[in-house]
C-alpha positions in Angstrom: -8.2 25.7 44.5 -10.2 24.7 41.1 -7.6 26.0 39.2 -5.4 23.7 40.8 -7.6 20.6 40.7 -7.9 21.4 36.5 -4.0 21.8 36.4 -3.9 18.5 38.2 -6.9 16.8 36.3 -5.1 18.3 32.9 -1.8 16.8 33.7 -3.3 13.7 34.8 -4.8 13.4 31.4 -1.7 14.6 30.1 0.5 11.6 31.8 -2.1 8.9 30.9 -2.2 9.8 27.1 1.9 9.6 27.4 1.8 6.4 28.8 0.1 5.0 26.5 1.1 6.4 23.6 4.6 5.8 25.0 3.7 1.9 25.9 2.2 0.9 22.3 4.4 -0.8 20.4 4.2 -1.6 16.6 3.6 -5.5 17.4 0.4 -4.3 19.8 -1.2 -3.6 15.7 -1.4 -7.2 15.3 -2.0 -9.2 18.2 -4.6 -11.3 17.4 -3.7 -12.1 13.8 -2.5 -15.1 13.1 0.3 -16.5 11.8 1.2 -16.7 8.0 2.6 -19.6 6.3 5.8 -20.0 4.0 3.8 -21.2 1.1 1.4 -17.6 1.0 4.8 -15.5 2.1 7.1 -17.3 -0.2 7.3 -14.1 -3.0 7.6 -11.3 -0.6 11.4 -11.5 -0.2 11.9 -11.9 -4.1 9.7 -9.3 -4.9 11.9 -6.9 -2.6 14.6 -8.2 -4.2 13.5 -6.3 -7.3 11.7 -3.8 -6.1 15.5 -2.7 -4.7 16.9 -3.7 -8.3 14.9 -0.2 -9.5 17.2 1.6 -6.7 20.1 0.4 -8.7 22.4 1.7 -11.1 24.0 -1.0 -12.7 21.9 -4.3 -12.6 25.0 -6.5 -13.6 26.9 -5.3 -10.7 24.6 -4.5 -7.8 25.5 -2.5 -5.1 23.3 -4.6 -2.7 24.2 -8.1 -2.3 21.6 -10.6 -2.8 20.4 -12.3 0.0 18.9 -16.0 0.2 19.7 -17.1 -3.3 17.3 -14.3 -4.9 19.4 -13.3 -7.7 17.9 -11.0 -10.4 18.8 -12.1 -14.2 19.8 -8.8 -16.1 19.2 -11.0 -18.9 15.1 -11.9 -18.0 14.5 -7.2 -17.9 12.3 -6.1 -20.6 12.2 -2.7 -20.0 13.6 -0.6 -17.6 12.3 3.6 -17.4 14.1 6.3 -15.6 12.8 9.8 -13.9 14.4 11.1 -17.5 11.3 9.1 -19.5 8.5 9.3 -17.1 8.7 13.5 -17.2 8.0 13.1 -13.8 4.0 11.5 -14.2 5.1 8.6 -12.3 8.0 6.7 -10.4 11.0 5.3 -12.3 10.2 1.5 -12.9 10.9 -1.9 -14.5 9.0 -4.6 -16.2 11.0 -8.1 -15.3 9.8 -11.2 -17.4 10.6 -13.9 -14.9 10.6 -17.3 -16.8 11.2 -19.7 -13.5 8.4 -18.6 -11.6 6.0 -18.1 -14.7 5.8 -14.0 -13.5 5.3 -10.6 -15.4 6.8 -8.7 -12.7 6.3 -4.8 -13.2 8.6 -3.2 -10.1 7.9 0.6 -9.3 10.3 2.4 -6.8 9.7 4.6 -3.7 10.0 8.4 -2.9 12.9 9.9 -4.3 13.9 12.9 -1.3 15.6 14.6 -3.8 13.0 15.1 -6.6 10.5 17.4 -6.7 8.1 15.6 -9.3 7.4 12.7 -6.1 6.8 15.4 -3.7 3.8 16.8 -6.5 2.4 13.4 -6.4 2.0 13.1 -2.7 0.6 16.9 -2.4 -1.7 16.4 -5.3 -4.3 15.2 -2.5 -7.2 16.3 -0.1 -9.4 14.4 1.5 -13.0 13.2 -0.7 -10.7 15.2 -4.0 -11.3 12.3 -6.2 -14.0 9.6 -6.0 -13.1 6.0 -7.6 -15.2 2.6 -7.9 -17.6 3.2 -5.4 -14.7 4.4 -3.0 -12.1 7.7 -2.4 -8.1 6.9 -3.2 -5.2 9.3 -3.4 -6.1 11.7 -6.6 -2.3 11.8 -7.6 -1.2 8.3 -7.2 -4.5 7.5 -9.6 -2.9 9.9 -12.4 0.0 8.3 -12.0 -1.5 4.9 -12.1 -3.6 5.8 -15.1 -0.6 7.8 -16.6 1.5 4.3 -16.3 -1.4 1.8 -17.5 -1.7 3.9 -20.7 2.2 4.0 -21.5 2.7 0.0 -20.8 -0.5 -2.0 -21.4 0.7 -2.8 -24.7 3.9 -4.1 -23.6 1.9 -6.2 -20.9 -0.5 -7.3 -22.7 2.2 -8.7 -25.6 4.6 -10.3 -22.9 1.3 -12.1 -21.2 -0.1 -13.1 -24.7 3.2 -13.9 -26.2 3.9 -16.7 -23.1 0.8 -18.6 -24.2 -1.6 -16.3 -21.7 -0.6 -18.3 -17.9 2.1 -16.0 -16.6 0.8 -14.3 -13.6 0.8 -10.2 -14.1 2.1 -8.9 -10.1 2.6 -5.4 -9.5 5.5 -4.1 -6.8 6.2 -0.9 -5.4 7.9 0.0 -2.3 6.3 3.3 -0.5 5.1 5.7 -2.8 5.6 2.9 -5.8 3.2 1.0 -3.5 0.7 3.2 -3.8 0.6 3.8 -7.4 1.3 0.0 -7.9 -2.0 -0.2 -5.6 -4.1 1.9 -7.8 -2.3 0.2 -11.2 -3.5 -3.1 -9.8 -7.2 -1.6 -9.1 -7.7 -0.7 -12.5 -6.2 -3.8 -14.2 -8.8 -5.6 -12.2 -11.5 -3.6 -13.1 -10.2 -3.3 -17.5 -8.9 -6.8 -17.8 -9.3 -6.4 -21.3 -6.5 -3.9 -21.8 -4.0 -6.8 -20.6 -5.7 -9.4 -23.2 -8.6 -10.3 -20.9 -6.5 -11.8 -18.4 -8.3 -13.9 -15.1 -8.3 -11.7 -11.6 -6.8 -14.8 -10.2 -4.0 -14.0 -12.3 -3.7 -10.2 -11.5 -1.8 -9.6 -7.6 -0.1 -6.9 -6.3 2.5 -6.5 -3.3 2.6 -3.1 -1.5 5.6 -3.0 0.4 5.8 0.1 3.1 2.7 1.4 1.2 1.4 4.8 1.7 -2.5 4.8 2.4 -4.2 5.2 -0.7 -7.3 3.3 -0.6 -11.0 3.9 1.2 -11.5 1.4 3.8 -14.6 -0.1 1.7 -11.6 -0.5 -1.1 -8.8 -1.9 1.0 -10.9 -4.2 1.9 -12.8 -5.3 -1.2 -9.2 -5.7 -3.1 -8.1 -8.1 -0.5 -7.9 -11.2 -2.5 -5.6 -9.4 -5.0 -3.7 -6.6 -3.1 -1.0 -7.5 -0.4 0.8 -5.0 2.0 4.1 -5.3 3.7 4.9 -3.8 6.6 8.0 -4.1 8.9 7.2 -3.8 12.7 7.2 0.0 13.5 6.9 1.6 10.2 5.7 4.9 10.1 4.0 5.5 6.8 1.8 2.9 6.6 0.2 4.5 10.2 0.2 8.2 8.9 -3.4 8.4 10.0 -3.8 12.5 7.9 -3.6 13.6 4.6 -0.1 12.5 3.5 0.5 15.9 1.8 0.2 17.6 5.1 3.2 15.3 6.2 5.3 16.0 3.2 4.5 19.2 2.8 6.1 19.9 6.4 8.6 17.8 6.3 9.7 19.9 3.1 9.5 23.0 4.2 11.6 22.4 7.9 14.1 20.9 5.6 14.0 24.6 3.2 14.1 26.4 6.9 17.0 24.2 8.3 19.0 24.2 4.8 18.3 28.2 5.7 19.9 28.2 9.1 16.7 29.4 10.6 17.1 28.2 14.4 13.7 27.0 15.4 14.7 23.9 16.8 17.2 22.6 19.2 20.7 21.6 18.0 20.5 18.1 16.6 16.6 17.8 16.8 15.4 15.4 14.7 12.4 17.2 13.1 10.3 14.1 11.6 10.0 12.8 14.8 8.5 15.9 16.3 5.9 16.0 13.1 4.8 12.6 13.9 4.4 13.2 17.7 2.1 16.3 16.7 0.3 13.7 13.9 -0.1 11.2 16.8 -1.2 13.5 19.4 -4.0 15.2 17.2 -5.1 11.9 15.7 -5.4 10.0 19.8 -8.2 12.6 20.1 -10.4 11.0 17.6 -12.8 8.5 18.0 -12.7 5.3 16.5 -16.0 6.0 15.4 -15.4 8.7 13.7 -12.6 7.3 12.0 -14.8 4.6 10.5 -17.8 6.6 9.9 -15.4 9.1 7.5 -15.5 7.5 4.0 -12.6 9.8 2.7 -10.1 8.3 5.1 -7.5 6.7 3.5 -6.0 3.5 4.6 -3.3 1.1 3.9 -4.2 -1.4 1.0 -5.5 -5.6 0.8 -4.3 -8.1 3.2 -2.1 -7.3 5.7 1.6 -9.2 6.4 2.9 -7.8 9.8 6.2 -8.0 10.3 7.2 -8.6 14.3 10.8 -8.9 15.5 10.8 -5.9 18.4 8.4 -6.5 21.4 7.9 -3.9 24.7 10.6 -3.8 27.4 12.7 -6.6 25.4 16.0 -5.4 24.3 17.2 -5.8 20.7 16.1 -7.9 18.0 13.6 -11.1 18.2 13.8 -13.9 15.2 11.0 -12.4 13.0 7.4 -13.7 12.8 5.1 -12.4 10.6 1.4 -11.9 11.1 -1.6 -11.5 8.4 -5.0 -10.9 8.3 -7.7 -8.4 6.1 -8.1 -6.1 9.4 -11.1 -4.0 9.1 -11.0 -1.9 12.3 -8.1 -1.2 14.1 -5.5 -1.2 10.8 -2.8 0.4 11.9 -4.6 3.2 13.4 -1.5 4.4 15.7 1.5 5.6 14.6 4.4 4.1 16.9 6.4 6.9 18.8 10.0 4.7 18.1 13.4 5.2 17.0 12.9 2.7 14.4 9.8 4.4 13.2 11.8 5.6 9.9 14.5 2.8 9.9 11.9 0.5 9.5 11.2 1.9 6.1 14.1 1.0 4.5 13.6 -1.4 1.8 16.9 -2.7 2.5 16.3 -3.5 6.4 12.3 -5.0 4.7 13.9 -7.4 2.8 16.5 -8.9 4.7 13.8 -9.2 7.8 11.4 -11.1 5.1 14.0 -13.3 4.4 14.4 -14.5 8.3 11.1 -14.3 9.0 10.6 -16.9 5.2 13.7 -19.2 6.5 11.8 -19.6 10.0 8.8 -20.2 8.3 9.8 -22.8 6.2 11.8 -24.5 9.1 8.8 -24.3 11.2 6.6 -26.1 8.2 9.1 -28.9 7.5 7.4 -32.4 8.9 8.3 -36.0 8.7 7.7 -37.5 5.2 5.4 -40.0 7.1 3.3 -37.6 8.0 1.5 -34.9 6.1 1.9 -31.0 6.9 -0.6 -29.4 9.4 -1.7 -26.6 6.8 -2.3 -28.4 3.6 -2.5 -25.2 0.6 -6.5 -26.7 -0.2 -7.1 -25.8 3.2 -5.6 -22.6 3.4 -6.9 -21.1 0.4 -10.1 -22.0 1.6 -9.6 -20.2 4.8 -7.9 -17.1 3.2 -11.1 -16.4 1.2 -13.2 -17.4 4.6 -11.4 -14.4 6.0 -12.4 -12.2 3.0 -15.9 -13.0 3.4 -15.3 -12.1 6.9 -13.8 -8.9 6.5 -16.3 -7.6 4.0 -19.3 -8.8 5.9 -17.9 -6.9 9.2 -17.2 -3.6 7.1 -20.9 -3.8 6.3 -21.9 -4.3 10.4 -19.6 -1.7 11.2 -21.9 0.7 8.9 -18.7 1.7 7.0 -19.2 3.8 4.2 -20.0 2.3 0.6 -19.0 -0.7 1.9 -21.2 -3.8 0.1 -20.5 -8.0 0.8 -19.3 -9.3 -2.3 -18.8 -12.9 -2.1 -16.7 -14.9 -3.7 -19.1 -17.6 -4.9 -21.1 -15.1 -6.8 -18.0 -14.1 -8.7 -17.4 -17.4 -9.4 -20.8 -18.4 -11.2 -19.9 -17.2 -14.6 -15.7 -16.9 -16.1 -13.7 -14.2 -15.2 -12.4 -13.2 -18.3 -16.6 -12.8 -19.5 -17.6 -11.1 -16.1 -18.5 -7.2 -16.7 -18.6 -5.1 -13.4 -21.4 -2.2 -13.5 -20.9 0.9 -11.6 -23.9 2.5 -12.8 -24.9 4.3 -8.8 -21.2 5.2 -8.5 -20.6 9.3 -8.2 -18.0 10.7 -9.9 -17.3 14.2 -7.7 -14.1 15.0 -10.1 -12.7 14.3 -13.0 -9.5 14.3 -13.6 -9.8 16.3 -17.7 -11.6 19.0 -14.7 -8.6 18.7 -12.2 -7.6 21.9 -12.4 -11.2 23.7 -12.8 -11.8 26.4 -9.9 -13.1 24.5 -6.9 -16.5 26.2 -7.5 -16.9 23.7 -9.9 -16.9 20.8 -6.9 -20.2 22.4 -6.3 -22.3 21.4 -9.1 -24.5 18.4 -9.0 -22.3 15.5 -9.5 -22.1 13.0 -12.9 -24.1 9.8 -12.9 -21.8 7.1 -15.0 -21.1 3.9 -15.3 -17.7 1.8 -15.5 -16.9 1.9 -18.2 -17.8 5.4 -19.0 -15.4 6.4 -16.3 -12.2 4.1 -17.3 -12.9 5.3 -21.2 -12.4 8.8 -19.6 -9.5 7.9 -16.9 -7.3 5.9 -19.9 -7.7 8.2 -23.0 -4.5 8.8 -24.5 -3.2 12.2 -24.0 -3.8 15.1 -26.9 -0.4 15.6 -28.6 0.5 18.8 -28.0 -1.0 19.7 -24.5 
C-alpha cells in the first residue's frame, strides 16, 4: 500500500513538474516589463544587419537581402578578419566606419558548427575559473576579448581620433560573438585610455542571442552600456549550466551519430533531449540558490525581449518587444519549444527586429499639434531610474559582490579623468598561470589593483611562444 501511495505521490510530482514546464512559454520571461520605444530600439535591426554581413562571403553581392532600407556600404569596411588571421583566438570579425550614423561599428560573428577553435572557446570554462572586476565571466571568451582588444586598439583608437573624437565606438556579436563582444566592451570601459580616452557614454555594446558570460553583480552593473537581444524562445540565452557541458555533449552525440552508434530513436532530435535533461536538473534548484552562487553566469546589460508567440495561440503575433535590467528571474527557464533553436537564427532576429521597429514607430507617430507621450529627456531619465533600481535590488537580494553604484557619483568629475580602483578585488587565476596544475588554485589568492590586472590581461604576447 505505501509503495503505491509513493508511486502515486512520485508521479503526481512527476505530472505537475511537466505541466509546468510544458505550459511556460518564452513570453512568461517578461511579463511585467514594459514596453520599449522606437527611439531606444532604433539600432538593433542595423546592427543585425552587420552582424549577418560577417556571415557573408561577398559583401558586394550579399546572399541575404537587406530588409527595411539597412544596406551596408562595402565602401564605409575598414577592415574585415577571417578564421585564417585570427589562428583561431577569436571569432572572425569586421570593423565598419559608419559615416551617417557617426558609428565605429566593430561586428563579431557567432559559433561556427564546423570549427573546432569556437568549440575550445566555449569549453575553456568552469564555474569560479576566472575572477574579473569584482565579478566571475566566462574565462575563454575574456582571452578572446583580451586577445581582440590587443590586435585592434590601435586601429580604433586612430578611426575614433581621426573623426575628430565624437563617433560612438558599439561593439556587436551575435551568440558566441556576443559574448566576447560582452567582455570586449567590459574592458574598453574599464581602459578607456587604450581607445584615446574616449567617454563611457560613448562606449555601447549589443549582444544579440548572447551566451551568458557575465556574474549577475556584472550584468547588472554594465547595464547602461551593454544591451542583449533576445528573440522569444531562444535557447542559449536560458542555458542556466556551464555552457561547455552543453557543447561538449552536443559534440560528442554528433561524433556518435556521424559513427552510426544507435542510441537514439530514428530521427530523434538530440539537442532537444539535452535541453530537457538541462531543464529538468536546473527546476530542482532554488531560486535562492541560484542567486546566492556568485559563479553563475548570466546573460549580459539590459534586456530587449522579443514577443511574437504567446500559449495556446497559433502561429505568429505582430512582434512587441519588452525591456528592462531584470535582476531575479532573467531568463532562468529554458523554454521546452520547437522554436527553441530557430529562434537563434540571426536571420529569423533580424527580420523580427525590423517588425517589431516598424510597429514601434507607427505606434509613436502623433499629430504634429500635439507632442509625443515619451519625450527622449524623459526616457533617459527613467532608463537610468531603472539602473539605480536594478543595482540597489541586487544589493537587497544579498547577491554576491554586488555594490550600488549610482550614476550621479559617476557624474561628479569627467569621464575621460575618472580612474576606477579595484584595489579589494581577488584575482583567483591568471590567465599567464592558465594552464598551471590546479593545485596552484589553492594558494592564497593575489591582492591587486586595476590597473595591475589590465597591465597583465593586455600585455602583448612574447614573439615566439
Amino acid at each position: 500500500m505505501s509503495v503505491c501511495c509513493v508511486g502515486c505521490f512520485v508521479g503526481l510530482g512527476c505530472l505537475r513538474w511537466g505541466w509546468k514546464r510544458c505550459t511556460h512559454t518564452g513570453s512568461d520571461d517578461s511579463t511585467a516589463w514594459p514596453p520599449a520605444t522606437a527611439d531606444e530600439f532604433e539600432p538593433v535591426p542595423h546592427l543585425c544587419r552587420l552582424t549577418l554581413a560577417v556571415y557573408e562571403e561577398d559583401l558586394h553581392h550579399p546572399q541575404f537581402p537587406p530588409l527595411g532600407g539597412y544596406r551596408l556600404n562595402p565602401d564605409f569596411v575598414v577592415k574585415r578578419v577571417t578564421y585564417q588571421q585570427t589562428l583561431g583566438r577569436a571569432p572572425p570579425y569586421l570593423i565598419y566606419l559608419d559615416h551617417d550614423r557617426r558609428e565605429i561599428v566593430m561586428a563579431i560573428r557567432g559559433l561556427n558548427l564546423k570549427n573546432e577553435s569556437d568549440y575550445e572557446t566555449l569549453w575553456d570554462n568552469r564555474l569560479g575559473k576566472h575572477m574579473f572586476d569584482g565579478g566571475y565571466v566566462h574565462h575563454g571568451l575574456l582571452k578572446s576579448a583580451v586577445w581582440l582588444l590587443n590586435e585592434e586598439s590601435e586601429e580604433l583608437r586612430r578611426l575614433w581620433v581621426d573623426n575628430g573624437s565624437c563617433y560612438k565606438m558599439v561593439f556587436v556579436g551575435h551568440s558566441l560573438g556576443a559574448g566576447v563582444a560582452t567582455l570586449l566592451t567590459v574592458l574598453v570601459v574599464n581602459h578607456r585610455d587604450m581607445l584615446g580616452g574616449i567617454a563611457r557614454e560613448l562606449v555601447k555594446c549589443y549582444a544579440i542571442a548572447p551566451t551568458r558570460c557575465l556574474s549577475l553583480n556584472l550584468a547588472v552593473k554594465y547595464a547602461d552600456v551593454i544591451y542583449s537581444v533576445v528573440l522569444q524562445d531562444d535557447f542559449l540565452p536560458r542555458t542556466p549550466t556551464p555552457l561547455e557541458d552543453i557543447f561538449e555533449s552536443i559534440f560528442w552525440l554528433v561524433v556518435l551519430i556521424l559513427n552510426k552508434i544507435r542510441i537514439f530513436m530514428h530521427d530523434f532530435d538530440s539537442l532537444p533531449c539535452l535541453l530537457l535533461m538541462v531543464c529538468m536538473r536546473d527546476t530542482f534548484v532554488s531560486e535562492e540558490k541560484k542567486l546566492g552562487d556568485p559563479r553563475r553566469l548570466y546573460a549580459p546589460g539590459r534586456m530587449y525581449h522579443i514577443v511574437e508567440r504567446k500559449f495556446c495561440r497559433c502561429g505568429r503575433f505582430p512582434p512587441e518587444v519588452r525591456t528592462a535590467i531584470p535582476v531575479d528571474g532573467r531568463f532562468e527557464h529554458i523554454v521546452l519549444s520547437c522554436n527553441a533553436t530557430s529562434d537563434h537564427a540571426i536571420i529569423s532576429i533580424e527580420r523580427e527586429t525590423q517588425k517589431a521597429l516598424e510597429l514601434l514607430k507607427d505606434k509613436s507617430c502623433e499629430p504634429v499639434t500635439r507632442p509625443p507621450k515619451i519625450q527622449k529627456f524623459e526616457r533617459l531619465q527613467s532608463i537610468e531610474k531603472e539602473h539605480k533600481d536594478a543595482l540597489q535590488r541586487a544589493v537587497s537580494l544579498k547577491i554576491p559582490h554586488a555594490v550600488t553604484m549610482t550614476i550621479d557619483d559617476e557624474e561628479k568629475e569627467p569621464l575621460t579623468k575618472r580612474v576606477k580602483e579595484f584595489s579589494d578585488n581577488f584575482i583567483k587565476e591568471d590567465l599567464k598561470h592558465e594552464n598551471e596544475n590546479e593545485n596552484a588554485s589553492h594558494t592564497k589568492p593575489k591582492r591587486a589593483n586595476w590597473n595591475d590586472l589590465v597591465e597583465k590581461l593586455l600585455r602583448p604576447p612574447i614573439s615566439g611562444k
